[in-house]
ZAMARGU-4260 file (C-alpha; in steps of 0.2 Angstrom, whole numbers, plus 5000, padded with zeros to 4 digits):
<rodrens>
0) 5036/5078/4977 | 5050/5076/4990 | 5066/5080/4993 | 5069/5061/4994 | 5063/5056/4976
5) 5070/5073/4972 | 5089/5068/4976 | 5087/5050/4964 | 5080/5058/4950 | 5094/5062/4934
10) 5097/5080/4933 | 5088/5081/4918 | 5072/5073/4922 | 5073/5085/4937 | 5075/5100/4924
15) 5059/5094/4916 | 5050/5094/4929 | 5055/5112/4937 | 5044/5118/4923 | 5029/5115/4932
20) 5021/5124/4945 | 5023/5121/4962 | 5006/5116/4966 | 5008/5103/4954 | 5024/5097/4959
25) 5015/5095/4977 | 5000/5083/4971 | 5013/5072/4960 | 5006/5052/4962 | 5017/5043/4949
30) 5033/5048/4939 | 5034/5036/4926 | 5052/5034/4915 | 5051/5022/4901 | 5069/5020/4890
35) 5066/5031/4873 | 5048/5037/4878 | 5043/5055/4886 | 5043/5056/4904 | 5025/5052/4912
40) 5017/5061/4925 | 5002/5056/4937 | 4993/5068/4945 | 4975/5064/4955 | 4973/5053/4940
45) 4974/5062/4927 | 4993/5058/4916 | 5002/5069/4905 | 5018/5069/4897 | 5033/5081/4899
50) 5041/5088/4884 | 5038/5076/4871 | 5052/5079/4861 | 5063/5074/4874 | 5066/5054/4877
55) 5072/5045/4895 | 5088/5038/4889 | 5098/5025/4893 | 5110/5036/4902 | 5098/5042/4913
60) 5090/5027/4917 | 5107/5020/4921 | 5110/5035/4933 | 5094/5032/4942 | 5097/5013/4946
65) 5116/5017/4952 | 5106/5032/4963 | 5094/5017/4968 | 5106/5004/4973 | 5120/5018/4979
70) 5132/5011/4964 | 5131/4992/4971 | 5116/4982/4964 | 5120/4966/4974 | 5113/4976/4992
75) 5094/4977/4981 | 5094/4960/4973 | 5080/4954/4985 | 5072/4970/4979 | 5073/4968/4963
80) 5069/4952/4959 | 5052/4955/4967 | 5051/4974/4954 | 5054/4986/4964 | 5062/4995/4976
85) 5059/5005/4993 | 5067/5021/4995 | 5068/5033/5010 | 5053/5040/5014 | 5042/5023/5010
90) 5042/5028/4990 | 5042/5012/4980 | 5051/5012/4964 | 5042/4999/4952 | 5054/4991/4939
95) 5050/4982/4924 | 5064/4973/4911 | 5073/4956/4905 | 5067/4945/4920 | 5081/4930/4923
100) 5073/4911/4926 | 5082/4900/4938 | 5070/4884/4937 | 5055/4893/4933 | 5057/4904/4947
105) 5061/4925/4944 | 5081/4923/4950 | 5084/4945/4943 | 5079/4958/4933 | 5089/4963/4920
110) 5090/4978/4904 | 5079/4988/4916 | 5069/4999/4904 | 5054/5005/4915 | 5054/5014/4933
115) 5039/5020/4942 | 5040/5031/4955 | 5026/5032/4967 | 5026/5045/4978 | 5019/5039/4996
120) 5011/5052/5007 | 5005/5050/5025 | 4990/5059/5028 | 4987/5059/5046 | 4969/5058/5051
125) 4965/5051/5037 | 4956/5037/5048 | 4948/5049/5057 | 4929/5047/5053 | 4932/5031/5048
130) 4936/5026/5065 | 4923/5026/5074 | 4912/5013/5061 | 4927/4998/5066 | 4926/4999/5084
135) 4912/4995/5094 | 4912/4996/5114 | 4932/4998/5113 | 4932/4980/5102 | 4940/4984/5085
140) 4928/4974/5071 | 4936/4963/5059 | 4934/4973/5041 | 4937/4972/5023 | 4941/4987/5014
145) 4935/4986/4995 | 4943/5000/4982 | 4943/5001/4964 | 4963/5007/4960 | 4969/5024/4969
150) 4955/5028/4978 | 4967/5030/4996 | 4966/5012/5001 | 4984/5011/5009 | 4983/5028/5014
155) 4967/5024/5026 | 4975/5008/5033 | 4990/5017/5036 | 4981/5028/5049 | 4971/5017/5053
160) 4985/5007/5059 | 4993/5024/5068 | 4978/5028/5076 | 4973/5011/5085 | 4992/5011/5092
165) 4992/5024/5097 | 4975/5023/5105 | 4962/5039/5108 | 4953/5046/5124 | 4944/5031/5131
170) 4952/5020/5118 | 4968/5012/5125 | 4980/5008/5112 | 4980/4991/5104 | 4994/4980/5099
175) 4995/4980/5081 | 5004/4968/5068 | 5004/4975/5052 | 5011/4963/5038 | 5018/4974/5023
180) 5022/4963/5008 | 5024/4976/4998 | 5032/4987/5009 | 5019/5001/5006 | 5009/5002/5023
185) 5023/5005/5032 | 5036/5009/5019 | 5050/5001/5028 | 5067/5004/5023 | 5079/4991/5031
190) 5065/4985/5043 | 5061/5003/5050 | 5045/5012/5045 | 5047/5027/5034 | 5029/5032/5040
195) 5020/5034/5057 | 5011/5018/5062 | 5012/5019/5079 | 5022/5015/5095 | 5012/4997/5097
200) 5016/4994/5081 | 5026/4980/5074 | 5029/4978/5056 | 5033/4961/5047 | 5041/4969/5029
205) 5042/4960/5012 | 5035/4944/5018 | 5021/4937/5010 | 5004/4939/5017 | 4998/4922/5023
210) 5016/4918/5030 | 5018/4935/5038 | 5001/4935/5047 | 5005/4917/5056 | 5023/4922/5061
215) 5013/4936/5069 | 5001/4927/5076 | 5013/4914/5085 | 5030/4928/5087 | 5019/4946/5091
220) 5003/4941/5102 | 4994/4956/5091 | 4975/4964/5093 | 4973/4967/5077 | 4982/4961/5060
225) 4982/4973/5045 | 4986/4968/5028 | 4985/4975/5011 | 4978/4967/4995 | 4971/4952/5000
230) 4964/4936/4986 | 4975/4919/4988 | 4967/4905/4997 | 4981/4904/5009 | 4977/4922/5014
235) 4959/4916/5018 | 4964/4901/5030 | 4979/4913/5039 | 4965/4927/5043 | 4954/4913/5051
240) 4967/4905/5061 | 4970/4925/5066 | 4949/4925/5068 | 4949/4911/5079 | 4966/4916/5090
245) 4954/4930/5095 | 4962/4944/5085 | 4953/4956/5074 | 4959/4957/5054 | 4958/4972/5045
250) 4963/4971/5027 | 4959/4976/5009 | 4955/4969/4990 | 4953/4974/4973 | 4935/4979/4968
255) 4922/4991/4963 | 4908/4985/4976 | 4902/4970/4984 | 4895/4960/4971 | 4910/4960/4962
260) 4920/4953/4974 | 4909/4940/4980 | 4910/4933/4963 | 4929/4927/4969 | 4927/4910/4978
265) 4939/4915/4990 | 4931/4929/4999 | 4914/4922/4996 | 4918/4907/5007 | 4924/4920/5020
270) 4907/4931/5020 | 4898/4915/5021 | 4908/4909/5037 | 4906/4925/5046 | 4924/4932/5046
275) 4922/4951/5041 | 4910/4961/5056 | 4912/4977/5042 | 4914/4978/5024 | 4918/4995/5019
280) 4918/5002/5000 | 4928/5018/4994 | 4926/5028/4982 | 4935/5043/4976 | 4922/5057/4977
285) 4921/5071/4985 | 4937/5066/4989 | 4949/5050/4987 | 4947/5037/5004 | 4927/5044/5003
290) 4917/5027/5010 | 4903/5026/4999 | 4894/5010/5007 | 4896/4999/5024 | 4889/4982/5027
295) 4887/4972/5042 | 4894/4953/5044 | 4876/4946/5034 | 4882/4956/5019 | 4867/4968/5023
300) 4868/4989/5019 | 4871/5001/5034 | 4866/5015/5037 | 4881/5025/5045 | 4887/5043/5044
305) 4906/5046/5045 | 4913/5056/5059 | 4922/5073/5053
</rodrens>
C-alpha cells in the first residue's frame, strides 16, 4: 500500500490494518469499506476481513469522502457522479450510494455507504516479452487483449503504452494516444498522468471511448490508439475509422477466451472484417498478465513463445 492511499484512510481503518505484516500490506489490491460491515481486504484474489467485531462507521466513512474531495465535494461532482474518484498516484476510489436522477440521467451520488479502494501499481517491463508478438518489421499490429477479471490487463497496456513511446534500440518511438475513460491506464489526476506512459504519449482522461478515440484521431495524429474495456458498437465503428486513418488499435475486452467473445455481435463483426492483426488471451498463471494463447487476424492459433 502507498503512502498515498495511506494519508486518506481514517486513523482507525489504518490501525486495522498495521496489524498485518508488511509483505502483506505490500500485495494489497483492493480495500473495501462498506457502512456497518468489517473492513475488506484483497490480496492476489484472495479476500479476507479485518477484525470482524469492528464495523466501518459512519464517521469514518464521512472522514474519508472529506479526505477525498479535501472538505469541498463540489471540485469531485464530475467524479462522482461517474462512482468514483482518482486520487494521487492513479488509485481509483469506486463509490456506491443513493444515486440522484435528473431526467433519467445519474445527476450525483448521495448517502455514500460503499468505497473501494484499488490500489494501482506500475510494473515496468511488464510488456516486455509481450513486445516483441505486436510489432512486426517496426509496424505495431492492431491487437485485442482478452482477460477474464484481474488477470493484469491494465497493467500490460500500461507498459505497453510506456514502451512504444518511448521506443527501444532499433525501434523509434511512436506517437501514442491513449483514451482513459476510466482514468486507469494513465491514472490521471487533473489531466497529468500518475504513472509512466511515455514522453509521446498523449492522454484523453474521462472521455468516453468512441468519442475519445475520434478527437484523437482528428486533434493528436497518433500511431497507435490504446483503450481499455472495449464492447459498444460505437467503440467498433471509432476503431475502424482509427483502422482505416492508418493507425494501429490496441485495446482489451471482457472474456475467458475466444469463443466467448465471439459470441458478442460487436467484436464478431470486427474479427470478420479483418481489424485485430493479434488476439492475445491472459491468464493468471504462473503469474498474472501470463499470455496463454495468441491468434492471427483469420482467428487461427499461433504458435509464439514470449520473450523474457
Amino acid at each position: 500500500m502507498t503512502e498515498d492511499v495511506y494519508l486518506i484512510l481514517p486513523d482507525t481503518v489504518r490501525n486495522r490494518l498495521a496489524k498485518m505484516s508488511s509483505s502483506e500490506i505490500h500485495r494489497i489490491e483492493e480495500i473495501r469499506l462498506r457502512i456497518g460491515l468489517p473492513v475488506e481486504v484483497v490480496i492476489e484474489n484472495r479476500s479476507f476481513f479485518l477484525d470482524e467485531g469492528q464495523r466501518f462507521g459512519k464517521e469514518e466513512a464521512t472522514i474519508l469522502m472529506n479526505r477525498l474531495s479535501m472538505h469541498s465535494l463540489y471540485t469531485l461532482e464530475e467524479e462522482i457522479r461517474r462512482g468514483y474518484i482518482t486520487i494521487k498516484g492513479g488509485h481509483r476510489v469506486g463509490i456506491a450510494g443513493k444515486v440522484v436522477l435528473d431526467r433519467g440521467n445519474v445527476k450525483h451520488i448521495r448517502d455514500v455507504a460503499s468505497f473501494n479502494i484499488r490500489i494501482a501499481r506500475q510494473i515496468l517491463g511488464a510488456a516486455n516479452g509481450v513486445l516483441p508478438l505486436l510489432v512486426e518489421k517496426g509496424q505495431v499490429k492492431s491487437t485485442l487483449i482478452i482477460s477474464p477479471p484481474q488477470c493484469g490487463k491494465t497493467t500490460l497496456i500500461r507498459d505497453i503504452a510506456r514502451q512504444l513511446s518511448y521506443g527501444t534500440k532499433g525501434f523509434p518511438g511512436k506517437k501514442v494516444s491513449i483514451v482513459d475513460e476510466r482514468s486507469e491506464i494513465a491514472g490521471c489526476v487533473n489531466g497529468i498522468p500518475q504513472k509512466d506512459v511515455g514522453p509521446r504519449t498523449d492522454v484523453m482522461d474521462g472521455c468516453p471511448k468512441a468519442e475519445g478515440m475520434m478527437m484523437m484521431i482528428r486533434s493528436m495524429s497518433p500511431d497507435v490508439i490504446i483503450t481499455d474495456e472495449m464492447g459498444r458498437p460505437e467503440d467498433s465503428y471509432a476503431i475502424e475509422e482509427a483502422i482505416h486513418a492508418g493507425i494501429a488499435v490496441i485495446t482489451t475486452v471482457h472474456g475467458k477466451n475466444l469463443k466467448d467473445v465471439m459470441r458478442r455481435p460487436v467484436l464478431s463483426r470486427l474479427a470478420q472484417s479483418g481489424v485485430f492483426q493479434r488476439y492475445l488471451i491472459l491468464g493468471r498463471q504462473p503469474r498474472v498478465g501470463t499470455i496463454t494463447f495468441m491468434y492471427d487476424e483469420n482467428l487461427a492459433e499461433c504458435r509464439f513463445r514470449v520473450a523474457k
